[in-house]
N, C-alpha and C positions, 0 to 999 in steps of 0.2 A: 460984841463978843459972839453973840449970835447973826451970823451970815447968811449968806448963800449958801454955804458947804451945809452944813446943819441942817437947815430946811429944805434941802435938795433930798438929804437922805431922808427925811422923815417923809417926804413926800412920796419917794421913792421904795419907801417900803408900804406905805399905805394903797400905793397903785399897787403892787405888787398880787397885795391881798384882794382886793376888791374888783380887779381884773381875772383873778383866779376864782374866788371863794362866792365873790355875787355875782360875777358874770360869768361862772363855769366857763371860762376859759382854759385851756394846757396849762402847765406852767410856764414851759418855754415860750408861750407867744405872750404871756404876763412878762416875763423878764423883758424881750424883746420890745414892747408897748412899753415899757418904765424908762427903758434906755433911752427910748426916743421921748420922752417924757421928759426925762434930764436934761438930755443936750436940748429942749427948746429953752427950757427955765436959762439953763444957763447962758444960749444964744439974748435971752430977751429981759432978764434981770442980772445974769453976772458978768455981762460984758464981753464975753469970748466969741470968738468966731465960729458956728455949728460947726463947719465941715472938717474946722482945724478941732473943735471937741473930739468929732465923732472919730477924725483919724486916729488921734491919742490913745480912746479908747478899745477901740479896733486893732489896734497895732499893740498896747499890752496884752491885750486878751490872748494875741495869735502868738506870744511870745510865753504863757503858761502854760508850762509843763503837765500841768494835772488835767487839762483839757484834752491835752492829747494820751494823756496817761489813762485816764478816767474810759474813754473810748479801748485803749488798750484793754481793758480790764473787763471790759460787756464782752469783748470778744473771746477771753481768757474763761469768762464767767458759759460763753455759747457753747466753746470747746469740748468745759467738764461737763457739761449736760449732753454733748453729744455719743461723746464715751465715756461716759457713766463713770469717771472714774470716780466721782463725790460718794455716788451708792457704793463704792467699794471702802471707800476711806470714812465713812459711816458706820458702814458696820462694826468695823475696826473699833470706833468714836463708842460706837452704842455699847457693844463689849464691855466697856471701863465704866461707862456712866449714862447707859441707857438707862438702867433702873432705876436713877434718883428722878424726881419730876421735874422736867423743866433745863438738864442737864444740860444740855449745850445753852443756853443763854446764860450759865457761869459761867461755862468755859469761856462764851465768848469775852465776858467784861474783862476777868480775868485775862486773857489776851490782848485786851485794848488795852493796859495798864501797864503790862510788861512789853506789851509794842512799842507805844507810844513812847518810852522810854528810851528804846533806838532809835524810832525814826523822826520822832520832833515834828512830827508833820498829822494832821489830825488826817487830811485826804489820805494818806500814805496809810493811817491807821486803817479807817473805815475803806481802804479799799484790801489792803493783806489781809485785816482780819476777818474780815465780812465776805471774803471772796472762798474763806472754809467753814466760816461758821454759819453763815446766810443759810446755804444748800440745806447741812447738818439741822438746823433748827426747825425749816421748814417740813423738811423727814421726820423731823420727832415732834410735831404737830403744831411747833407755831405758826399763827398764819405769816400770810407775807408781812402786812402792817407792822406785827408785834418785832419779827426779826428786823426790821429795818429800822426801827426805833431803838431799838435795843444796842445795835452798832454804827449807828449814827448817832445815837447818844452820848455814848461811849468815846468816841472817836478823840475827841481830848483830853483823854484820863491821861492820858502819858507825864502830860504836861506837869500834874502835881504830883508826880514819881520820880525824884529823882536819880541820874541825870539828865532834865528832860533837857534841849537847846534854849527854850526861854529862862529857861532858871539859870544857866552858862551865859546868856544874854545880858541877865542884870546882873550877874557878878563880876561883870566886862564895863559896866556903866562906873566910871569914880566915883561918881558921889554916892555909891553902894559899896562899891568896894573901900571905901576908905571905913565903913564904921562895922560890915558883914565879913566874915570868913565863910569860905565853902564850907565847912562843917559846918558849920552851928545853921545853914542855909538847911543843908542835907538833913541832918538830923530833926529839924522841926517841919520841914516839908515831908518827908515820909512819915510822919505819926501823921499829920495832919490829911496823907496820902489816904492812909489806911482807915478812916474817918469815912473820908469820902468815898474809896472800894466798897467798904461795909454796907454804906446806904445803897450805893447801887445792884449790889448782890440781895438788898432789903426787895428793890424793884425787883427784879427778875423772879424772885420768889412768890411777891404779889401779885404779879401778872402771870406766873403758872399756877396759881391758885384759882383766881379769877377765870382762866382762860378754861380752867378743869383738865389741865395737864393731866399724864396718870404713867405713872410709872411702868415699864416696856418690862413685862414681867414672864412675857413670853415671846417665841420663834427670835430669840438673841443668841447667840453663839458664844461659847467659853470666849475669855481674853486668847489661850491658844490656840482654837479651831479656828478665829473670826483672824486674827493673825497670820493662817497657813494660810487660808482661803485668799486673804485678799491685801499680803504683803506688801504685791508692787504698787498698791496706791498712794503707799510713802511717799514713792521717788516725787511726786510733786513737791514736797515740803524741800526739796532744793534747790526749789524756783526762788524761796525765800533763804535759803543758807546760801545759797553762791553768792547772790549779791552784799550780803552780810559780811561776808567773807573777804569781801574785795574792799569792804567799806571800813570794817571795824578791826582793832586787836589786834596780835601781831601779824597775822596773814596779811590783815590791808596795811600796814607798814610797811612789812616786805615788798609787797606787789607794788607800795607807792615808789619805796626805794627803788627798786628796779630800773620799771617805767621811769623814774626821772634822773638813772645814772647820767645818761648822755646828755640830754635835753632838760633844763634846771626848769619845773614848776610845768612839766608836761601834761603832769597828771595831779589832781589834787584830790579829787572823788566821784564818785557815785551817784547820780539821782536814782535813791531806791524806790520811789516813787513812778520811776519811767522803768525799771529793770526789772523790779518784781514781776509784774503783771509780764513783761515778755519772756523771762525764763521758766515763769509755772506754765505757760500757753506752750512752748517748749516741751516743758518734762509731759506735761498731760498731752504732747501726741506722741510721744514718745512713747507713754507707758501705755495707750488706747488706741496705737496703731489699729489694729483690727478694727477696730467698730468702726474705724473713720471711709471714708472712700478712696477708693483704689485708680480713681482715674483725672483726668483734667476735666472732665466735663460733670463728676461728681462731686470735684471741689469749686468750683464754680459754682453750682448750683446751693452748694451748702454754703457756701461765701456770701453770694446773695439773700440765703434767706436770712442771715443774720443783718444786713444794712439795717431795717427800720428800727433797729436797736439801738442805733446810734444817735440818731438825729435829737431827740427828746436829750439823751444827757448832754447828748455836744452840746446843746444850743443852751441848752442851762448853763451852762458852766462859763461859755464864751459872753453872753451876756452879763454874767454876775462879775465875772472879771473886768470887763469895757467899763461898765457901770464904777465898779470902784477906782478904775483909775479916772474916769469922769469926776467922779468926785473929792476924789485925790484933786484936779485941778481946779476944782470951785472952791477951794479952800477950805475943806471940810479939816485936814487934817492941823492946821492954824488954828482953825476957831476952835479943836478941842484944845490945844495947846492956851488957847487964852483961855479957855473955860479953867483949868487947871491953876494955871499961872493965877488966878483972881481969887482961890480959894481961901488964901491964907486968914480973912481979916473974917472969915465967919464961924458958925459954930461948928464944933467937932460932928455933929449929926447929920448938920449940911454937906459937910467936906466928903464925909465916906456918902452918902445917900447918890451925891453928885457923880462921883469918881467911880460907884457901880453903876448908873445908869450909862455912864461916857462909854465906861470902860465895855460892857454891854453892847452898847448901839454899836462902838466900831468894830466888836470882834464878830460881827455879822456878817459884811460883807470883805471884813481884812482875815488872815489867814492869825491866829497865836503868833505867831511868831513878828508879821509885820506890827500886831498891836503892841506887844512887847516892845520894839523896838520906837515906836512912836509915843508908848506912855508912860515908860516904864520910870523912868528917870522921873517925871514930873508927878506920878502918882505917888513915887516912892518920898518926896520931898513934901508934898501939900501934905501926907500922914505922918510925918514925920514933923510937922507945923503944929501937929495937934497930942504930940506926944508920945505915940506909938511906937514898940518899938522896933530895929530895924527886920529882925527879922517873920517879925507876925506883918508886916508894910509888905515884905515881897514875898507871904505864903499865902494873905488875900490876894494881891495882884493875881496870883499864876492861877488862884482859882477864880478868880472871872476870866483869865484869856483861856482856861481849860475849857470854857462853855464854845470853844470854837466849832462843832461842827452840831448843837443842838441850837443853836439862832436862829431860825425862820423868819425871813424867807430866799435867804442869800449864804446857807453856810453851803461851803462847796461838799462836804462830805453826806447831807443828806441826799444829795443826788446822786455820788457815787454807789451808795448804799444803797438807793433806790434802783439804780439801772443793771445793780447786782441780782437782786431779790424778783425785780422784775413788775416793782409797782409803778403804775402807769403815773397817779394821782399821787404826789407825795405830799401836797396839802392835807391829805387825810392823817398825818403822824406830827403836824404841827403842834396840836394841841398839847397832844402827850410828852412831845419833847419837852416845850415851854414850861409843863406843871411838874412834869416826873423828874426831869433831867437838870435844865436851865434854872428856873429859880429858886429849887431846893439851895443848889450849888452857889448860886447869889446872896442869897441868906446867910451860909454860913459863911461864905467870906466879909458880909456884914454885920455879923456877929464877931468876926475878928478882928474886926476894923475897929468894933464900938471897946474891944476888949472883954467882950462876953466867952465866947469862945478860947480855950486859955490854947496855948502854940508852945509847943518846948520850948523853951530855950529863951522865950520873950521878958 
């Protein structure tokens, strides 16, 4: 039951840490050491051929969007720093809710909540939302650490808001859809939603206490001076409605209609993941013309000093991705399916203890959504072996695949957020993720499991 796949991962997150953490290594050359770490294990105990490993993994990696999206986003992220447009759309920010302490890391949760809900994507989350609220919080004095923890925390709230896409996922599963109705799903996932916002707005609160926040009591602007002053710093937030726009609701109907009058299934959607970051990098030269340079040999130079930006998240990212579909082919994703599949014949304590740590280990290095789709059926089934009912079965599940971007040391969103914010070392916000964010959120879907925790509708 226990494999290759399993002990590949375990292995591979223990190098991970101990390439980074005890031998102050980058993180990018820890992932890079792990990868190659894998494919020997699995050249030399799983039977595969390295170079046909390494292609596998190499070849998904250069095939994920967020990789190249993520890079999109440092340079989206260099842009507003270089025309200030963030200090104008701050001030704005500060106008409404400078005063409270600690204000922008509400706002921020609170937008990873109502993100997350569009975009089903925790990268997608931690990079839209953290690419306005990162700047913003670091202005109103959080450090870099605190902000990146805070939106890479966050990064899969959406998931237990619904409509999130894994919650559309399991009610696409039969053997869910035969005993759940979307309501009674909806309706006990959003109390249960709001559960979860509350604790983490509890966080943010703690850590502006902690951190000696203090509320911005002066040189703030009325809501309408800070508003005359520095109106056009809106127009970025349509770097986030166009593609919205094109994606959701009757406008992206229309535009699908359109587009596939003539040619049937020309057009299906959107990666707003790829399009955000290119049309806010857009509006913000658009609306900071001026500050930017006026010549070819001024954008060159400003192009270049942005490169060593990149390299650190690429390479995170590119490795994290190789690595899990590495793992993907050492049978990792079998062995938790046996793991699952074996649960029936023990105790109700065993079944759920099991099913969060599974459920856990693989939403680390897999995105919510792929984990959804690899457990959702069998987790939904082994809790439903021990009585539970359908709908508290898949409002635990979505709150451990929601811990998708607080898993260290392989969730893709704490790098997003990291190469946003501008922190070199993101092993420094491990710990905080893991205790503040990751297994509060464990808990209480283990408290839901056990039936402690009561779920509408259950």
């Amino acid at each position: 039951m226990i494999g290759i796949g399993i002990i590949s991962l375990l292995i591979y997150i223990a190098a991970i840490l101990v390439i980074n953490m005890v031998c102050k290594r980058k993180m990018a050359e820890a992932m890079l050491w792990s990868f190659l770490l894998i494919l020997a294990i699995g050249g030399l105990f799983g039977g595969q051929s390295v170079p046909a490993l390494a292609q596998t993994g190499i070849k998904a990696a250069a095939k994920q969007e967020v990789v190249y999206a993520s890079m999109a986003f440092v340079f989206m992220a260099f842009m507003m720093d270089k025309t200030g447009v963030i200090g104008r759309l701050v001030e704005i920010l500060n106008s409404i809710l400078g005063r409270l302490p600690g204000g922008s890391g509400y706002v921020s949760t609170i937008a990873s909540a109502l993100f997350g809900m569009v975009s089903g994507s925790g990268s997608g989350n931690a990079s839209a939302v953290g690419s306005i609220t990162i700047p913003w919080m670091k202005q109103n004095g959080w450090s870099t650490e605190r902000a990146t923890t805070i939106v890479a925390g966050n990064a899969g709230l959406g998931m237990i808001f619904p409509p999130s896409s894994s919650m559309l996922l399991l009610l696409g599963m039969e053997v869910i859809a035969a005993e759940l109705t979307s309501n009674e799903l909806y309706v006990g996932l959003m109390c249960a939603g709001l559960v979860a916002l509350a604790y983490r707005l509890a966080v943010v609160f703690l850590y502006a206490k902690k951190d000696g926040l203090k509320a911005n009591m002066g040189g703030t602007d009325t809501v309408g001076a800070a508003f005359r002053k520095n109106a056009s710093s809106l127009l970025i937030f349509l770097g986030i409605i166009v593609p919205l726009l094109f994606q959701m609701g009757p406008t992206g109907n229309a535009i699908k209609a359109t587009l596939n009058a003539h040619t049937e299934k020309s057009f299906s959607s959107i990666s707003l993941v790829m399009w955000i970051p290119i049309m806010m990098t857009f509006f913000t030269i658009v609306e900071g013309w001026k500050y930017l340079p006026h010549s070819f040999g001024g954008w060159k130079d400003m192009i270049k000093a942005s490169a060593p930006k990149y390299s650190e998240v690429g390479c995170l990212l590119f490795f994290a991705f190789a690595a899990a579909s590495v793992l993907t082919k050492l049978g990792l994703q079998e062995e938790f399916t046996a793991v699952f599949e074996s649960l029936g014949g023990y105790s109700a304590v065993l079944v759920v203890l099991l099913i969060a740590v599974v459920t856990t280990l693989m939403v680390g290095p897999f995105t919510g959504t792929a984990s959804t789709t690899a457990l959702g059926a069998l987790s939904y089934a082994a809790l439903r072996s021990i009585g539970l009912a359908p709908v508290a079965c898949c409002v635990a599940f979505l709150f451990l695949v929601s811990n998708e971007g607080c898993i260290p040391p392989n969730s893709a969103p704490i790098y997003i957020a990291s190469g946003i914010s501008g922190l070199n070392e993101p092993s420094r916000i491990f710990k905080n993720l893991l205790l503040h964010y990751a297994l509060p959120v464990v808990l209480i879907a283990v408290l839901i499991m056990l039936g402690i925790f009561p779920v509408v509708g259950a």
